[in-house]
N, C-alpha and C positions, 0 to 999 in steps of 0.2 A: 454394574452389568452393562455392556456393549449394547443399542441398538440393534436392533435386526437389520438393519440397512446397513452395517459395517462389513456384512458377510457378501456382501456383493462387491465382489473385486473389482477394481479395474485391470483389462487384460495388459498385463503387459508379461505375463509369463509369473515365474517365481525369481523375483530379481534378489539376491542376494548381499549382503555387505560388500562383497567383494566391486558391487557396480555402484549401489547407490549410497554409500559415504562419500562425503565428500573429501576427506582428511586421508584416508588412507593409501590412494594410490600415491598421491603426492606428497605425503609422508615417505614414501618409501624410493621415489626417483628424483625427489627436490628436498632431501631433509634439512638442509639448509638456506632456502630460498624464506623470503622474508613473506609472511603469511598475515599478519595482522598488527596493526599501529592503533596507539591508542592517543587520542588527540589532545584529551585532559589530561594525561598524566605521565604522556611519553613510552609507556611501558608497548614494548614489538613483542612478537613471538616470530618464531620460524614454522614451516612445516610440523619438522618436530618437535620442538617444546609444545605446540600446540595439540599435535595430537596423544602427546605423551599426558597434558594435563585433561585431554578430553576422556582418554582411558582408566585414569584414576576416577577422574569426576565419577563414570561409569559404576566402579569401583565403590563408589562412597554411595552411590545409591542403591545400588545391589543391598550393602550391608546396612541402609536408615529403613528400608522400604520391602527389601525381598527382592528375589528374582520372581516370584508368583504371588499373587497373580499378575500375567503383564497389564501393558495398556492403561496404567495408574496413570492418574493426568501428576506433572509437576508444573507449580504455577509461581511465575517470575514477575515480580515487582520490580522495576527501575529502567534505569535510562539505559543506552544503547552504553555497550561495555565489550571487553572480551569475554569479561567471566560471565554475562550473559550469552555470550555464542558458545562459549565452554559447556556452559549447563544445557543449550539445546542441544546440541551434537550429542551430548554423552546420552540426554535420555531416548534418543534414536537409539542408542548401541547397548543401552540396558533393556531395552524393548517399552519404555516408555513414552507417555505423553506433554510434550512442553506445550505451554500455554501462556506467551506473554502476556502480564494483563495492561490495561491502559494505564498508564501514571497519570494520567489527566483526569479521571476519573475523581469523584468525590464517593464519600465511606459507604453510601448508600446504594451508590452504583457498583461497587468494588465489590461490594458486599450481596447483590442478584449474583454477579459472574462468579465468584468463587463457591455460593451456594448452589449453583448450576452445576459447573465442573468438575465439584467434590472434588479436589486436589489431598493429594494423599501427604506433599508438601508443597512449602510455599516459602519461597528465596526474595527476599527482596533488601534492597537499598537500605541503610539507615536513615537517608533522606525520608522515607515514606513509612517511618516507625511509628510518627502520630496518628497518621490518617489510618494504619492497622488498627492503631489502639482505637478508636471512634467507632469501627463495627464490633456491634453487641455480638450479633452472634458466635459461638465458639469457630478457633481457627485450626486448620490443621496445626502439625511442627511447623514452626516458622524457623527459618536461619536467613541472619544477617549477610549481606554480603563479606562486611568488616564487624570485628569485632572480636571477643575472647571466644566466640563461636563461628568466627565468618568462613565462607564459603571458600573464600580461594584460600587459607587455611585448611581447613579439613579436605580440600581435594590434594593439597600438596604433600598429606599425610597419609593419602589413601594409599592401596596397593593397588595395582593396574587389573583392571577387568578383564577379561575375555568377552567380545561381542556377541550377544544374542540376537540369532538368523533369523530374523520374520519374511516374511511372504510383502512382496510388495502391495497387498492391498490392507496392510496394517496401519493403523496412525500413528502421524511420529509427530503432529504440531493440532494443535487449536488452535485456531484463531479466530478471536470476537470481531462480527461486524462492527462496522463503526458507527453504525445508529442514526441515520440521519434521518431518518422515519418512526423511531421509538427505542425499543427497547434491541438490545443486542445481541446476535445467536450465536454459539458456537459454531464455528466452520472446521470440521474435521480434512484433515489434510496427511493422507497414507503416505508412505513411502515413496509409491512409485507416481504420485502426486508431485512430490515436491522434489522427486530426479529430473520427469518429465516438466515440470516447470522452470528447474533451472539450466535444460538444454533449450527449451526456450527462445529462455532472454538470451543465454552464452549467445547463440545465433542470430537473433533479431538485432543484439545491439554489440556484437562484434568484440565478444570479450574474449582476452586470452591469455597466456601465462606472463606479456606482455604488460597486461592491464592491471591500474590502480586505481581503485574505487573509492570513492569520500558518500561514507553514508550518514548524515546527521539527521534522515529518516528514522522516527522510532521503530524497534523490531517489533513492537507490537501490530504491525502490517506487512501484508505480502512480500508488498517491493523493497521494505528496509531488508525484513529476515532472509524472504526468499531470493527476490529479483536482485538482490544487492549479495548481501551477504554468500548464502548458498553458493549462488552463479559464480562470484569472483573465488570461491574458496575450491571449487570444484574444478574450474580451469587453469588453477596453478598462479593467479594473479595477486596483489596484497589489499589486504583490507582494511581502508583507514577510517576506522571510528569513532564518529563525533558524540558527546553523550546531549548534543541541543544544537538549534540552527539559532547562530548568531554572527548579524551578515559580514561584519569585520572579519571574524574570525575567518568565517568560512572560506573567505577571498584570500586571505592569510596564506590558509592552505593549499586553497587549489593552485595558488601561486608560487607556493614554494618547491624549488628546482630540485632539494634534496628526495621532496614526495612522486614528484612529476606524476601527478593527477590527471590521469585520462579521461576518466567517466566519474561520472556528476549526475545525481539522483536530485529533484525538487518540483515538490507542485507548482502552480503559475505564481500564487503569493511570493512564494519564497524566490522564483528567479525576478519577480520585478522589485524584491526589496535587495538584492543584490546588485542589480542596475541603477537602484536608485543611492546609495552609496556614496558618499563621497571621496572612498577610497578604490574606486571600481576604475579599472586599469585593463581593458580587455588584451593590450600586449602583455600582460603579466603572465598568460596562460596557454600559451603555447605549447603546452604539453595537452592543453584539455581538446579530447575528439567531438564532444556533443557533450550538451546539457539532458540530459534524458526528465520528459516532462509526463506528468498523470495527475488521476485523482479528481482535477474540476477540469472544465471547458480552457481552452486557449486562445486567445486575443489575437489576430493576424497581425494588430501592430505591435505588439510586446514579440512575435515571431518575428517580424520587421526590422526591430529594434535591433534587438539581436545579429541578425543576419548583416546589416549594416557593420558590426563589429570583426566579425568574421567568426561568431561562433552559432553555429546551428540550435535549434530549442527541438529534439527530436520528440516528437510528441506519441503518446502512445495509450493504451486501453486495455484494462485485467480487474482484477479482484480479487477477494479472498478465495472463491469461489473455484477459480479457473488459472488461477495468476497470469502471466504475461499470455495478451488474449490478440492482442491485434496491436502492430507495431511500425512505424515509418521507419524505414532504411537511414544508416548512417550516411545522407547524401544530402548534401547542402543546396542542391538542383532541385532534387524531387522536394525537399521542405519548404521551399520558395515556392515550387508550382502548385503544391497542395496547402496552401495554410492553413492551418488548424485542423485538417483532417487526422486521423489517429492511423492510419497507412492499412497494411496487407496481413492476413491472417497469421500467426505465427504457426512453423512448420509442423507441428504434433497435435495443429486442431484444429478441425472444423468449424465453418463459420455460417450460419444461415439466417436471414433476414425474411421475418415470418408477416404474415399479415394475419388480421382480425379472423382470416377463416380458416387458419393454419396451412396457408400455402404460401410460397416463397412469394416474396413482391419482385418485381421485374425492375432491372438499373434506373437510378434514379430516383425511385419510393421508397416511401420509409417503413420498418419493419422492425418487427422485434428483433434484438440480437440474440439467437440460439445458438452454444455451444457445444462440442463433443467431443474429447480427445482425452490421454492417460494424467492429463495436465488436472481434470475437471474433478470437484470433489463430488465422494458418492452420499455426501446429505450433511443436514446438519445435529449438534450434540443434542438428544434427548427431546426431539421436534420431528417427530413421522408425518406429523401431518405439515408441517411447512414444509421437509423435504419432498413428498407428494405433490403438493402441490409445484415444485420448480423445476422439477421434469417430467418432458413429452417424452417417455421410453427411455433414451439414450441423452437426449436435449437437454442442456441446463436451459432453462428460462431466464437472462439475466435482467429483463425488466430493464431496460438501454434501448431504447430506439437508434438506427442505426441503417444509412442511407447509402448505395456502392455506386460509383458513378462505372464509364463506362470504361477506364481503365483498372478495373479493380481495385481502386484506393476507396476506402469506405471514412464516413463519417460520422459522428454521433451528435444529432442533433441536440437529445437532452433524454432522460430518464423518460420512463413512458410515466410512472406515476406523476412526475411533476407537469406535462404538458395537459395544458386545459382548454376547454373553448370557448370561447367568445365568440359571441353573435353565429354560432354554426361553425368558425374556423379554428381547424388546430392552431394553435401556439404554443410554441415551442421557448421557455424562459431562455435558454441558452442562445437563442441568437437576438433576444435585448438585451442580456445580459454585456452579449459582446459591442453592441452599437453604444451601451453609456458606458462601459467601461473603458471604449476607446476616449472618451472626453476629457480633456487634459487638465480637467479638475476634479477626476476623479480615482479615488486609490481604491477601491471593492467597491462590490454590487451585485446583489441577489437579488431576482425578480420568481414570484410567484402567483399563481391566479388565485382569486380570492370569490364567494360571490357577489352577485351583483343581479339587483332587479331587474334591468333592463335588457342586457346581452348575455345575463347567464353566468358567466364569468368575467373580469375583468384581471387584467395585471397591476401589482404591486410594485415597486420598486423599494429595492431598500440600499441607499447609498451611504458609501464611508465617504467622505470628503477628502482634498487634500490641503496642504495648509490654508490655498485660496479657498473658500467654499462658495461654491455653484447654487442658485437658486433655484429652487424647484423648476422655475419657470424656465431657464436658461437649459433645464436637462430638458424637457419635453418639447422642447422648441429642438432641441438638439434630434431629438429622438422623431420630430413630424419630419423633420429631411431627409429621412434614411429610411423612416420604414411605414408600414400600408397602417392605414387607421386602425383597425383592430387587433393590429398589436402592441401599438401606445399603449402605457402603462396610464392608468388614472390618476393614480398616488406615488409621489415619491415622501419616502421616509428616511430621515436622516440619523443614520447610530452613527456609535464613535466605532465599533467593531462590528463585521459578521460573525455568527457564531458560526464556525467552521471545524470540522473535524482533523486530527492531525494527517489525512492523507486530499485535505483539500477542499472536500466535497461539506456546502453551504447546509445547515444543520435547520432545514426548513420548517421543522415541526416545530419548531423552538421559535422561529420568526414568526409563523402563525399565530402561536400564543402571544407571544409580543402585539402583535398587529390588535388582536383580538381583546390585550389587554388595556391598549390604547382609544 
């Protein structure tokens, strides 16, 4: 049974197949334009083989599952594929729910979300057949990708569907948070959610039938499925599929003249292990417009670095929530004069910076970032009361602090739940984060407030080292020259990794227990 919160539409009218598929029009005036690559295995589709195999897919679930009732969630195990874009599209056009889950996940965690989502089926990898077999509890139908029952099989067998017409404020996707405060919620994501999201990005970051996209972001988040995928399929562009980010490879590609790779999707991690390289050739890419950067804070000297090369790190701000939320222009000018700001609202949503007594903060102060546009989800799965609580009316609540100077380019200093105080003063971990991370001994670093008897709060640091390792002393000495005493960290802690979620964002609840268990 649907929440009660499902029935509150977003207005965007009754948008119909006819607007918000992404496959169909350009199935029909590009049938043979080149629509999707696949990087492990070689395997292209066109236009139309792709939406021919997305109408079958259609087809095969109509006949596993029914046409009624709609709105069944289907839940997808595995890495970034075609036959995973296959199986979302189609369960849009069967009037169903795709739901990629995290492959990163362990059996126990797989195993909350699946019993949350109640999936009526479940598609996944043979890579991920063990970690199936390790949750007790009973599973829906499962089907393999491959195999004497796999997926792209049985849709090649299927007979082609006719689409079912929902109303733009039906769901076509769930997507689970990414947990980096606990436990993870489904984020329902309509129809006219995920059109309005990928006109968007199309906009903000200058995609067109022109454009070739390299997504080795997992679909199990916004920007792989939607900001990537959706966007590039919807403007007529090709979509090249990586099923993991591995930085040889990656370089490989964006390099090769036959792909000519425009746009480039990657957290901060991921562009500074591609710089750091030994095969990193920034003449190789000339075909690339921007690196398009989210997910954690950005370093003004890894934007530096970059920029020196002659390629831009466009930085930008969204979520499962809202997806592309706030975006810096394709302009090598304006990204040099704003570093590490996340840029100007994108065109289909509103953007307001609240203070503590629910009035706008004036340029320059920091403020809650509230959302509102057809982009914004209307709640989350089987959670009335978290959705209650994350909007003011119309306002999503995104819990983002977030500061507009006097040209309109806004910045995010750091998550409100993460900023603490010490001695009376905010601090904000995102902007230590960014002063030890600039130290040339150091490769990550997450800082969090912890207590402390005497100021209340104090800051943690937790540093990855790079092959030279830095001495506690050497970073706080580093850290007394750039910034005001109360926001010196007291502790630096040395791991071999941070726990990081796959869209970037440092997995602090997990550090805490570390810290706590040390």
């Amino acid at each position: 049974m649907q929440p009660e919160f499902l029935s509150a539409a977003v207005d965007m009218g009754s948008v119909g197949l006819e607007t918000d598929d992404p496959l169909v029009y350009r199935a029909l005036v590009s049938p043979d334009r080149p629509a999707a690559y696949e990087v492990a295995t070689g395997r292209s589709e066109t236009y139309q083989t792709l939406d021919d195999a997305v109408a079958r897919a259609a087809g095969l679930l109509a006949r596993i599952i029914g046409r009624r009732p709609l709105s069944q969630r289907i839940a997808f195990l595995g890495r970034n594929s075609i036959d995973q874009i296959i199986a979302c599209l189609a369960c849009q056009r069967a009037g169903q729910v795709f739901v990629p889950l995290n492959w990163r996940l362990g059996a126990a965690e797989l195993a909350q979300i699946i019993a949350d989502c109640d999936p009526a089926l479940l598609i996944h990898d043979a890579d991920f057949s063990d970690v199936l077999a390790q949750i007790a509890e009973p599973l829906p139908r499962t089907i393999p990708v491959e195999g004497a029952e796999g997926w792209a099989r049985m849709v090649a067998g299927s007979e082609r569907a006719d689409p079912v017409a929902l109303d733009a404020d039906k769901p076509c996707i769930m997507l689970y948070t990414s947990g980096t405060t606990g436990s993870p919620k489904g984020v329902i994501i309509t129809r006219g959610n995920a059109f309005a999201s990928a006109v968007n990005f199309a906009l903000v970051g200058e995609v067109t039938s022109r454009s070739v996209s390299l997504c080795d972001l997992p679909f199990f988040h916004t920007i792989g499925l939607v900001a990537i995928g959706r966007t590039t399929l919807m403007m007529g562009g090709r979509l090249v599929i990586s099923d993991r980010f591995v930085p040889d490879r990656t370089l490989s590609v964006l390099g090769d003249p036959d792909l000519g790779v425009t746009h480039y999707f990657a957290v901060p991690q991921m562009a500074a292990a591609l710089r750091n390289t030994p095969t990193w050739d920034p003449s190789a890419l000339k075909a690339l417009q921007a690196i398009f950067i989210g997910g954690a804070p950005l370093s003004p000297a890894l934007i530096e670095a970059f920029l020196e090369d002659g390629i831009p790190l466009v930085n930008g701000y969204g979520m499962s929530e809202a997806g592309t939320a706030i975006h810096m222009p394709l302009d090598r000018d304006a990204v040099a004069r704003h570093p590490g700001s996340v840029g100007f609202p994108a065109p289909l949503l509103a953007v307001r910076l609240v203070g503590e007594d629910g009035q706008d903060v004036p340029d320059g102060q920091v403020g809650e970032i509230w959302v509102k546009g057809p982009s914004v989800t209307p709640g989350y799965w089987n959670k009335p009361g978290e959705t209650a609580r994350a909007f003011v009316g119309d306002w999503y609540r995104t819990g983002d602090l977030g500061r507009r100077d006097e040209g309109g380019v806004i910045h995010v200093p750091d998550r409100l739940k993460d900023m603490y105080i010490s001695g009376g003063e905010n601090v904000f971990p995102a902007e230590i984060e960014a002063v030890i991370g600039a130290h040339p001994k150091v490769r990550d670093v997450a800082v969090l407030g912890l207590p402390d008897p005497k100021w209340g709060e104090c800051g943690v640091a937790f540093v990855v080292a790079q092959a030279e390792s830095p001495s506690a002393e050497e970073i706080l000495a580093h850290c007394a020259e750039r910034l005001a005493s109360y926001k010196r960290p007291t502790r630096i802690v040395f791991l071999d990794q941070i726990p990081r979620t796959a869209s970037g964002k440092a997995q602090k609840h997990i550090l805490r227990q570390t810290h706590a268990q040390s």
